[in-house]
C-alpha positions as CSV (number, residue, x, y, z in Angstrom):
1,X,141.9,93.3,128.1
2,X,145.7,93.4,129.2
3,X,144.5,94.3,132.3
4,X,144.9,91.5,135.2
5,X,141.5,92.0,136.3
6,X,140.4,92.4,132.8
7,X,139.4,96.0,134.1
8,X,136.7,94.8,136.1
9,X,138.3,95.7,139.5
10,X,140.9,98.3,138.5
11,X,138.8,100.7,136.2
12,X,134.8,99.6,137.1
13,X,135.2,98.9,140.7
14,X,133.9,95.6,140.9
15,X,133.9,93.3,143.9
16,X,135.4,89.8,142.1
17,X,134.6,86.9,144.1
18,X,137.2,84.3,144.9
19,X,134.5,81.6,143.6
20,X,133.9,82.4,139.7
21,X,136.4,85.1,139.5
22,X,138.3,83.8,136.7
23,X,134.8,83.2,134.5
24,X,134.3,86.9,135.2
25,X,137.9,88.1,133.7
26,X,137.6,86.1,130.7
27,X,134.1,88.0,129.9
28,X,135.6,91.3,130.7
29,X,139.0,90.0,128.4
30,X,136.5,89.1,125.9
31,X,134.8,92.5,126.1
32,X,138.4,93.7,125.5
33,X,139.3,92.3,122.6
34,X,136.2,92.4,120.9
35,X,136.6,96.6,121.6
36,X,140.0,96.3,119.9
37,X,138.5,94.8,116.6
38,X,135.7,97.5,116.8
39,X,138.3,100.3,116.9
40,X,140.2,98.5,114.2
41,X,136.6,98.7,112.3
42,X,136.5,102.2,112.9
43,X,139.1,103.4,111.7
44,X,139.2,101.3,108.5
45,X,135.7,103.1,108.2
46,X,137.1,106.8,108.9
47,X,140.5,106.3,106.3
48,X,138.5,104.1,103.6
49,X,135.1,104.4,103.6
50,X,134.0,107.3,104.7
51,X,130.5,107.1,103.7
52,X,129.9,104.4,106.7
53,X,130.4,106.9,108.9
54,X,127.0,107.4,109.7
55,X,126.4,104.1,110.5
56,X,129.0,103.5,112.5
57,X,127.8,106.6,114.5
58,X,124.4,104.6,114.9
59,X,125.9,101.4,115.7
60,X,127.6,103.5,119.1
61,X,124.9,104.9,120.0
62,X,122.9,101.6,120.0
63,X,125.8,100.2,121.4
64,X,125.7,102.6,124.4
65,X,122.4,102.1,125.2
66,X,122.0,98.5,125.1
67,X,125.3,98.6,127.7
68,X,122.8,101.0,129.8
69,X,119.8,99.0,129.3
70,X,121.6,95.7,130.4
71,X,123.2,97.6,133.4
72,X,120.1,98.5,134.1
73,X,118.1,94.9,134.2
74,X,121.4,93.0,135.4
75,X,122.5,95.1,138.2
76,X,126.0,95.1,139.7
77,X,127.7,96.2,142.6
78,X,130.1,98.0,142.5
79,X,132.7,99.6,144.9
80,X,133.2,102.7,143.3
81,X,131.0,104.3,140.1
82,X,132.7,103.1,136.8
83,X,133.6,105.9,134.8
84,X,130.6,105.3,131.8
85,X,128.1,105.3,134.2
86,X,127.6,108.9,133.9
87,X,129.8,109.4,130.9
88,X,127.2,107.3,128.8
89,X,125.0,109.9,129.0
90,X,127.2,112.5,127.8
91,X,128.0,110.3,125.1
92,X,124.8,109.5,123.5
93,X,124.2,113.3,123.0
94,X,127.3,113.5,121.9
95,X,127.0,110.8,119.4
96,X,123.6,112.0,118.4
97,X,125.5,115.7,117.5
98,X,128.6,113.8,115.1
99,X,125.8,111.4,113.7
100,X,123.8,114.5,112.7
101,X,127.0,116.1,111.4
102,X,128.0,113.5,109.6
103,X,124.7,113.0,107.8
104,X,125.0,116.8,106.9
105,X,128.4,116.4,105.7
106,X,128.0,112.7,103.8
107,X,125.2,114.8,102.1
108,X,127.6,117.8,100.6
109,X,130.2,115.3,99.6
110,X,128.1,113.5,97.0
């Protein structure tokens, strides 16, 4: 988001063109900024209500895979690979691991 290229360029090595460029930053700023309240989200959910937890684990996974999925039908090129593109992967099993743990663990709490 505080990015000048929104990140687009700089971290997921895309080509901007000159024509539609700035359209293309503000989604990308959007994306940013709608991350930031997410975070905030999460960690109201991890200092208050701990018991959301699991859901919040579902709502990343889901998350990451729609990103994948839409990647997927709405190619772009790119001149580099963006970091998530293989890092997504990693991350839904990942996610899949804490969302078991924390199912386990939300059940010995109560």
């Amino acid at each position: 988001m505080f990015f000048s290229d929104g990140g687009a360029g700089s971290i997921a090595g895309m080509n901007i063109p000159k024509i539609g460029a700035s359209e293309i930053l503000f989604v990308w700023a959007l994306w940013g900024s709608a991350q930031l309240i997410y975070a905030l989200i999460q960690w109201i959910v991890i200092f208050r209500y701990r018991s959301l937890v699991p859901l919040m684990w579902i709502i990343q996974i889901f998350e990451s895979l729609l990103r994948m999925f839409v990647g997927h039908i709405k190619p772009v090129n790119f001149a580099h690979t963006p970091p998530g593109a293989y890092q997504n992967y990693i991350y839904i099993i990942l996610a899949l691991i804490m969302l078991a743990i924390s199912i386990v663990t939300t059940k010995f709490e109560d």
